[in-house]
Structure formats: C-alpha cells, structure tokens
N, C-alpha and C positions, 0 to 999 in steps of 0.2 A: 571537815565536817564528819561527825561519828556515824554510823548507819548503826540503826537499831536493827537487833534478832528479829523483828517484828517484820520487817522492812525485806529483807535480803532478796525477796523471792521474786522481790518487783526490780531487781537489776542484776546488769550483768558485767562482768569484767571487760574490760576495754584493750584491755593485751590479750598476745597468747598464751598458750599454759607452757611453762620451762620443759619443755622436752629435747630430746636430738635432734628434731626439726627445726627448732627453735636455734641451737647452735650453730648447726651449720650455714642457717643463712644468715646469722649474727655475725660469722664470721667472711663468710660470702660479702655481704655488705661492708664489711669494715675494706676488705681488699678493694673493693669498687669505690670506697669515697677514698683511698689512697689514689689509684687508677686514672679513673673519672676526672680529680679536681687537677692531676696533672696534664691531661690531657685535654682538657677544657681550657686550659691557663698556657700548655705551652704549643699544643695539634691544632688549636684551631685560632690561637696567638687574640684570646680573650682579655688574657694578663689577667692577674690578682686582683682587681677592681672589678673588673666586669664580671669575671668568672664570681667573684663574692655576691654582685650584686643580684645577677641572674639564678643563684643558687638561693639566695634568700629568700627574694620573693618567687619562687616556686613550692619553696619550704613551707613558708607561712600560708600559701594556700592550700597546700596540702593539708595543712597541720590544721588548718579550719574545718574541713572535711573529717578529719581524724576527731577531734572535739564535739562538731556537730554529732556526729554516729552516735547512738545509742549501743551501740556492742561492738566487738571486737571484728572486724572487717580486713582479713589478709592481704589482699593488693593497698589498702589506702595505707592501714600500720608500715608495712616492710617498704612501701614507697615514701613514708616516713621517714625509718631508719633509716635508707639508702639515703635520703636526701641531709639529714643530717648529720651522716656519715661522712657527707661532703661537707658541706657548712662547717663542720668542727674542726677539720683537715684546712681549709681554706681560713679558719679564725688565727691557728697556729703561725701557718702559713705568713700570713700578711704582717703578724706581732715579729716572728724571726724577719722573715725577708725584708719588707718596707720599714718596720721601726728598727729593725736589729739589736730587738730583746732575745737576749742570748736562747737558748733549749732550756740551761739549767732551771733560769729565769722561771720561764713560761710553765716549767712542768711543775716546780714548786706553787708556783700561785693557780695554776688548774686543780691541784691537789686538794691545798684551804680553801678554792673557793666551791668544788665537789664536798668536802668535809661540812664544808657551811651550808650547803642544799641538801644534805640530809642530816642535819644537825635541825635544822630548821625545818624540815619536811614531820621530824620526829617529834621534836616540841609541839607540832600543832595536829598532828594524824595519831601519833601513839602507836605507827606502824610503819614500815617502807615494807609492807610483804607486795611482792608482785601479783599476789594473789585477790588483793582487791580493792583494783585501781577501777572503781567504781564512782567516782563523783569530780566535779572539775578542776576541782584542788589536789585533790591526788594527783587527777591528770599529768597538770601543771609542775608539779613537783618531779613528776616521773619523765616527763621529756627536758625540764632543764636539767636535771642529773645524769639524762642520755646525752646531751648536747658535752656536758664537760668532763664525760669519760671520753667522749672522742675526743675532745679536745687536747683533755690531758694527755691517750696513748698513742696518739699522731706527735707529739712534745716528745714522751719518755721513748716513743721508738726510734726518729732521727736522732735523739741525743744517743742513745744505746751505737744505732748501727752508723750512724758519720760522725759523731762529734767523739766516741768514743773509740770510732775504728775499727768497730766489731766484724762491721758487714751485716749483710743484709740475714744471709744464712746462718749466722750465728745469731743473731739478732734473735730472728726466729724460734730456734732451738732454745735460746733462754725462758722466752715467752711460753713456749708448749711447754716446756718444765715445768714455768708456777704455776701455769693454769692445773697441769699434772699434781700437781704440790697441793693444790687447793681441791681440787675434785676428791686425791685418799685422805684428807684432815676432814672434809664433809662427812664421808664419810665411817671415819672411822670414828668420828664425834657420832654421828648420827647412831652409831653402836653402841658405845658408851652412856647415849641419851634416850633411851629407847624407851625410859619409863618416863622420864621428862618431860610431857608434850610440850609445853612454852619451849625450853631452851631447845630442843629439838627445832623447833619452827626456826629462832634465831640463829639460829646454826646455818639453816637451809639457808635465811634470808642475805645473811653475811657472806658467806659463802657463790651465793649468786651476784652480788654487788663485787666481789674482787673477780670474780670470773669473767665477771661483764666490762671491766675496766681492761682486764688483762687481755682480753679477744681484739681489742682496740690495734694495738699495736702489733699483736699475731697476726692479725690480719694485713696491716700495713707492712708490716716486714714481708710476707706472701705476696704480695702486690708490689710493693721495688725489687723482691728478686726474680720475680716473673718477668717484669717488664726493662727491666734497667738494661745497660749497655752492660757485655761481657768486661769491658775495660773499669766499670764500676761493680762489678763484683754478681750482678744478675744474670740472665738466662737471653734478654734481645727479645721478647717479646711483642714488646711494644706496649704503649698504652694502650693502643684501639685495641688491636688483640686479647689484651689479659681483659681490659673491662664486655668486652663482649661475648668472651667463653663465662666471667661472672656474671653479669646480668642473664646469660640464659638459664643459667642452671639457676637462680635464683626465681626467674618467670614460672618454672617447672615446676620448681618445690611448691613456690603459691598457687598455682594452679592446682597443685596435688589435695594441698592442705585445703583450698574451699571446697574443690570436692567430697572431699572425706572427713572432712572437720575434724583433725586426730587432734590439732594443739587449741583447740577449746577446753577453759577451764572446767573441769567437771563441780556440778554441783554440792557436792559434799565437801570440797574443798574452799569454794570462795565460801560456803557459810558457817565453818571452821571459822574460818577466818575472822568473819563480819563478827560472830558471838564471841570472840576468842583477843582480838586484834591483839598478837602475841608478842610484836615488837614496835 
C-alpha cells in the first residue's frame, strides 16, 4: 500500500534508522541466534524439535507486539531480531541435521527464496527502502526477508567454515572482507552519484540488503569461534558464556538507545522517502 505525501506526517517508521548502533547489535544478535540455538539444543538437551518449537512460538508473540506498536519500539524490534536470529539458525539447522539436505542445498534455495521476497516485496511497494517500513505489508515483507537472510547466512556460513574446511576464523575474515567490500562500493558509488538523488537512495538501499545478509553469517562465525572447542578450531568458551557476554552488551546498547533515541528515523528522511519511493 502507497502512502501519499499528504499522509506521512500521520506515521512513523517501524525499524530503527541504519546507524552504528544499528550494526553492532545486528551483529551482536546474529552471534546470540548462532550461541543461543546451540545451547538451547545441546546445554540444556531440548534437541532441535523442542528448541524449534519454543523459539517459534515466542517469536510469533513477539512479533504480534512488534505489529501491534505503532512506532518503532527498541527492546520489542531487537528482541525480534534476537529471536529470529534464532528461528532461522534453528530452520537451517533441522533441514541439514534431521532431513540431511546438504549446506550447498539449503544456501542455494534460502538465496531464490530471499530473491523472491524482495522480487515480490518490490512488485507490490515500488520500494524495499528501510526507511519506510510504515504500514503492515511492508512490515511483513521486511521480517520475512529478515527471517531468510539468517537463514540463508547460518547455511552459507557452516558450508564456508566445516563443509569447506575453512574454520571458523577464516570463515570470519572472509565475511568482514565483503561486508568491507560492500561498505567502499557504497560508498564510493554514493560519490559518483551525488547529483543522482533516486540512484543514490538505491545504492544505499542495495547496499544495506547485502550487508544485512552478510552480518548473518559474520556473526555466526564470531559465535563458533568464541564458543567452540580448541580441538574444533575456537576459543572454549562455551555457549552459556559467549550468549551471555552478547546478550548483555546488547541489553546496554537498548537501553542506551531508548534513552537517547539516537537510531530513530529522522523526519526528513522517511518523507523523502514516502514523496520519493526511490526503489
């Protein structure tokens, strides 16, 4: 559904705005649903059925809470993400282990079926800016496209660091490269496009969709080499451990951020947006 220029003033963005705050507990998060679903599955011997199921329907109430809200709400969003941080780690999960659909499998078809929720988010919005996820079709659009990037980079990261032998710490390193990779092509397009406004926007917009895929699995490599066994290539931390040094730092940064509401969308931006829908 379009919002008219008329309209903007009477709503509000439903995410946070893409800042450093925003990354770091993007990536905070992605390490806790690697953490978390293993430690749920194997510390406290839930197994992959239960562990799925109890992560589900906590997700799905959350994610009513998230829907319901009228604006963008930091503890309810990032206990969103955290949760289906898990949920997507735990869908991988159960397709490799219980059905034993190979990585390659699983990361090709997470890819076309992300390809096809924003193939199809863009046929009917004329947008995927995360700038104005403003009505419930957006919404909707924007949390199943969250759901199968993790999905996909919990896939492409077990295939990278065990099925291809890399490790965990190289694993890693390849991932902070393209995220690297993709942060100077932003902007050194964003330089090039300066007079541009539309391509400019799609630039940002693209640009935040492979970053957000890529955080996926950066994250999960940071969370098996924290916690894994020295004999598997990690650090021994443990799962209790690494998920409990991330979940705090991530309670912190939310707690910062309601305070001081730094990653609220500023107003000139989501009505950019609404007047503009650039992609």
């Amino acid at each position: 559904m379009s919002i008219s220029t008329a309209d903007w003033k009477n709503v509000l963005n439903k995410v946070p705005e893409v800042t450093l705050y925003f990354w770091i507990i993007k990536v905070l998060c992605t390490t806790v649903g690697e953490t978390a679903a293993d430690y749920l599955n194997t510390t406290l011997n839930l197994g992959l059925n239960g562990t799925s199921l109890v992560m589900s329907v906590l997700l799905i109430i959350v994610l009513f809470f998230q829907f319901k809200s009228k604006k963008y709400i930091p503890s309810i969003y990032w206990l969103s993400v955290v949760l289906i941080s898990v949920v997507g780690t735990l869908i991988t999960d159960n397709l490799t282990d219980n059905l034993g659909i190979s990585l390659q499998t699983t990361t090709i078809v997470f890819a076309l079926m992300l390809a096809a929720v924003f193939g199809v988010w863009y046929a009917v919005e004329k947008t995927l800016s995360m700038h104005s996820i403003v009505t419930l079709r957006r919404e909707a659009f924007y949390w199943l496209a969250i759901l199968f990037t993790f999905a996909l980079g919990t896939a492409a990261g077990d295939l990278t660091a065990e099925q291809f032998g890399l490790g965990y710490l190289t694993s890693l390193l390849i991932f902070a490269g393209l995220i690297m990779l993709v942060t100077a092509g932003h902007y050194l397009a964003k330089k090039v496009l300066v007079t541009e406004h539309k391509n400019a926007l799609r630039n940002a917009v693209l640009a935040f969709w492979l970053a957000y895929i890529l955080t996926r699995p950066l994250g999960a490599s940071i969370g098996d080499y924290l916690s894994q066994d020295q004999s598997s290539g990690g650090l021994s931390l443990g799962t209790t451990v690494t998920s409990l040094i991330f979940l705090g730092a991530i309670l912190a940064l939310v707690i910062y951020l309601t305070l001081t509401r730094k990653d609220q969308t500023p107003t000139s931006l989501l009505e950019a947006d609404l007047a503009e829908e650039p992609i």
